[in-house]
C-alpha positions as CSV (number, residue, x, y, z in Angstrom):
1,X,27.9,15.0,10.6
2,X,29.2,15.1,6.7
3,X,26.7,15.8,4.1
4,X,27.8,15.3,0.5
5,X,25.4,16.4,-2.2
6,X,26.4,15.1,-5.9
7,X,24.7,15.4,-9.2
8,X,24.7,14.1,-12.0
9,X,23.3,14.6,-15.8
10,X,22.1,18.2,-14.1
11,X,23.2,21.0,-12.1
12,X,22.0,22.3,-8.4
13,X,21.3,25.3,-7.6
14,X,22.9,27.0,-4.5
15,X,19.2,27.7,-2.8
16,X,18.2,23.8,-4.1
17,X,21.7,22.7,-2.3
18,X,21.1,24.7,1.5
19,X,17.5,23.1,1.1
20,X,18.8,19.7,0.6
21,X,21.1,20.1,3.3
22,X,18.8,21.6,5.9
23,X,16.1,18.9,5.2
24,X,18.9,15.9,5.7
25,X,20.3,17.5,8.7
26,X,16.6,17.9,10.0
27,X,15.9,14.7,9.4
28,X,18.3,13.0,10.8
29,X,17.1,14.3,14.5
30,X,16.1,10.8,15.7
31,X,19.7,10.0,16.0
32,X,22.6,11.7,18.4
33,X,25.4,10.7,15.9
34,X,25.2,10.0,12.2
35,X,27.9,8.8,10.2
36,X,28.6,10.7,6.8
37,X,25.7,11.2,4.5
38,X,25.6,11.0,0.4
39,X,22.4,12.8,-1.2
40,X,23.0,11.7,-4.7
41,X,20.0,13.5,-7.7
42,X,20.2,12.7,-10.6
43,X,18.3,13.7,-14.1
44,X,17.2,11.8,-16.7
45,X,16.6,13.4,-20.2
46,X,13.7,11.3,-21.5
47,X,10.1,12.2,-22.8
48,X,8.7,9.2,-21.8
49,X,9.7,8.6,-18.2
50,X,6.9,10.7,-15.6
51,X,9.1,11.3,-12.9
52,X,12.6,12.5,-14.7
53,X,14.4,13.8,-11.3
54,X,15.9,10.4,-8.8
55,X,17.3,11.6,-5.6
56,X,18.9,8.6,-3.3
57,X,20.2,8.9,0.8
58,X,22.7,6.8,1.8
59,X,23.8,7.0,5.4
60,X,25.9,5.1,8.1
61,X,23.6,5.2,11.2
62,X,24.1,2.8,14.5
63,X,26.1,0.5,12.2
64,X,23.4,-0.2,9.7
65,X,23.2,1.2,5.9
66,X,19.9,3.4,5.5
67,X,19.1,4.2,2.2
68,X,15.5,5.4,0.7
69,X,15.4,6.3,-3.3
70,X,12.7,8.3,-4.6
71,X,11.5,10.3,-8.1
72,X,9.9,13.1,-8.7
73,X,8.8,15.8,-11.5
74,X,11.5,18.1,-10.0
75,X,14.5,18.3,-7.5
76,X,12.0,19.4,-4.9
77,X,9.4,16.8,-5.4
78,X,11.6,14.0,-5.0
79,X,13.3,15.5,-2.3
80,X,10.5,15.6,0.3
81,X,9.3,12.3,-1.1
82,X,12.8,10.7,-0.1
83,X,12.9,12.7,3.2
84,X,9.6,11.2,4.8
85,X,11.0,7.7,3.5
86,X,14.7,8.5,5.3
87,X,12.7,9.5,8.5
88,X,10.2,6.5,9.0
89,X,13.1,4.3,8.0
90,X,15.0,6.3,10.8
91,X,12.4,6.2,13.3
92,X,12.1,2.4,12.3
93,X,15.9,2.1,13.1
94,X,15.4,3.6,16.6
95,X,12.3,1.8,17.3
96,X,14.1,-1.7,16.5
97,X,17.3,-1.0,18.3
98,X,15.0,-0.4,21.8
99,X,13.2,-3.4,21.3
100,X,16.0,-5.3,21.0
101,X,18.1,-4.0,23.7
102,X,14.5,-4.3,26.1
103,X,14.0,-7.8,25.0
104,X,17.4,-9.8,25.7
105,X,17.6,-13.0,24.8
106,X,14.2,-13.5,22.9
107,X,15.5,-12.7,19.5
108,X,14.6,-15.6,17.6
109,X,13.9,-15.2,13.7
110,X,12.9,-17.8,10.9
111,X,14.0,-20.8,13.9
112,X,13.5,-23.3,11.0
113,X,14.1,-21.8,7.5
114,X,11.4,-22.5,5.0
115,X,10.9,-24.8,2.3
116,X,13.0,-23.6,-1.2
117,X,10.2,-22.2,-3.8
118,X,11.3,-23.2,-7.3
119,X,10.1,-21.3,-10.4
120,X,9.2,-22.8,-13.7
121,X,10.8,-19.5,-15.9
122,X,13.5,-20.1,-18.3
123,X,15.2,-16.9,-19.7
124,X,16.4,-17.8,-22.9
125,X,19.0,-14.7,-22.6
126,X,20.3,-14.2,-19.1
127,X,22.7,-12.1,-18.8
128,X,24.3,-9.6,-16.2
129,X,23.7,-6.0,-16.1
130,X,25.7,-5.0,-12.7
131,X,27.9,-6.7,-10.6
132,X,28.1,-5.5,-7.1
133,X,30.6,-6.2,-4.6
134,X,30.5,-5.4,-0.6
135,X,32.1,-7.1,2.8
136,X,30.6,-9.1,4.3
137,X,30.8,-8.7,8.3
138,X,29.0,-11.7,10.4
139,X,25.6,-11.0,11.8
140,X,22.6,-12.6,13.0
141,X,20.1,-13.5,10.9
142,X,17.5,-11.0,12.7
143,X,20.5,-8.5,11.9
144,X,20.4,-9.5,8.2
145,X,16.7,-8.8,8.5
146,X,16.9,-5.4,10.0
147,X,19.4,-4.2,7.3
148,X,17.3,-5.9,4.6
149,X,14.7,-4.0,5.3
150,X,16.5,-0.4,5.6
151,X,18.4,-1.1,2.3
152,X,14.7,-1.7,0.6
153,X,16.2,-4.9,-0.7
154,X,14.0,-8.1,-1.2
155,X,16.8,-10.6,-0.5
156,X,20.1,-9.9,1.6
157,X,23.2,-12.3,1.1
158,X,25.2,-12.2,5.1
159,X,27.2,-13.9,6.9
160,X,25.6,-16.0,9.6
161,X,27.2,-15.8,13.2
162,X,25.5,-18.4,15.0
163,X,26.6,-20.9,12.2
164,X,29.6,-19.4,10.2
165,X,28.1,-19.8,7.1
166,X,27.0,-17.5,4.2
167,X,22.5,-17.2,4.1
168,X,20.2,-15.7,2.1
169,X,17.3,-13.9,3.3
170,X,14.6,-13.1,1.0
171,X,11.0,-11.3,1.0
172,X,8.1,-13.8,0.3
173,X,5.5,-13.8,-1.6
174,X,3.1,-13.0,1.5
175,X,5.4,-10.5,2.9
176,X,7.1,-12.8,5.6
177,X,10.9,-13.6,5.3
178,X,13.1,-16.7,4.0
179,X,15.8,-17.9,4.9
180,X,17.9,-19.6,2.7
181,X,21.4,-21.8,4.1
182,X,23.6,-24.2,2.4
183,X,24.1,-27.3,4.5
């Protein structure tokens, strides 16, 4: 297991760098192999924000892409706050992969996708702040679920298996899922 510690608009101590790396290694106990790991904090040098210090874990684990942000006052603060997210969404991981190899042929999610929700808001000045760019592998739309949910994304673009065509699953108002497909 690789863990890369970066940081950026600040510089981390050697005793703040073994911590980070003993807590990431600890953590990642739920699983026999893990994939390379980036621990990314970074500063920001503003009065007005609370919570100056953002640490973010990316990881490859069992295929999927975990990865929990989280601020805090200091390094050390946002640290353990990012480490109990990493675990649960860890443990989640594990817990879902069981299920699903116990259950067989019962995975079934969103069997009819849901009616389109429009909303009535015009931005008279939309633009684009970040353009993001990823491949796209084919998965099943409870796949598309699993990984939407470990990102801490509210919508997921994949590419659907059983049908070949691009979806869009989203986070509803009520907490279920969407499903959005082109026909």
């Amino acid at each position: 297991m690789e863990i890369r510690v970066h940081a950026t608009h600040m510089t981390l101590a050697d005793d703040l760098q073994e911590l980070i790396l003993d807590k990431v290694e600890h953590a990642t106990r739920v699983f026999d192999e893990t994939g390379s790991i980036d621990v990314e904090v970074s500063a920001e040098h503003n009065p007005r924000i609370s919570d100056p210090v953002r640490l973010e874990i990316t990881s490859a684990v069992a295929g999927q892409v975990v990865r929990v942000e989280a601020a805090g006052a200091d390094v050390r603060a946002a640290l353990d706050v990012a480490i109990e997210k990493y675990e649960r969404r860890l443990r989640h991981l594990k817990d879902r992969l069981i299920t699903r190899h116990r259950k067989g042929s019962e995975k079934r999610l969103n069997e009819r996708p849901p009616g389109v929700e429009e909303s009535n808001q015009e931005d008279s000045e939309l633009r684009i702040d970040r353009v993001k760019r990823f491949a796209v592998k084919p998965m099943t739309p409870q796949e598309a679920a699993l990984q939407m949910e470990l990102l801490g994304h509210s919508f997921y673009l994949f590419l659907n298996a059983e049908t070949d065509r691009y979806g869009v699953l989203y986070r509803r108002r009520g907490g279920s899922l969407g499903l959005i497909e082109p026909q």
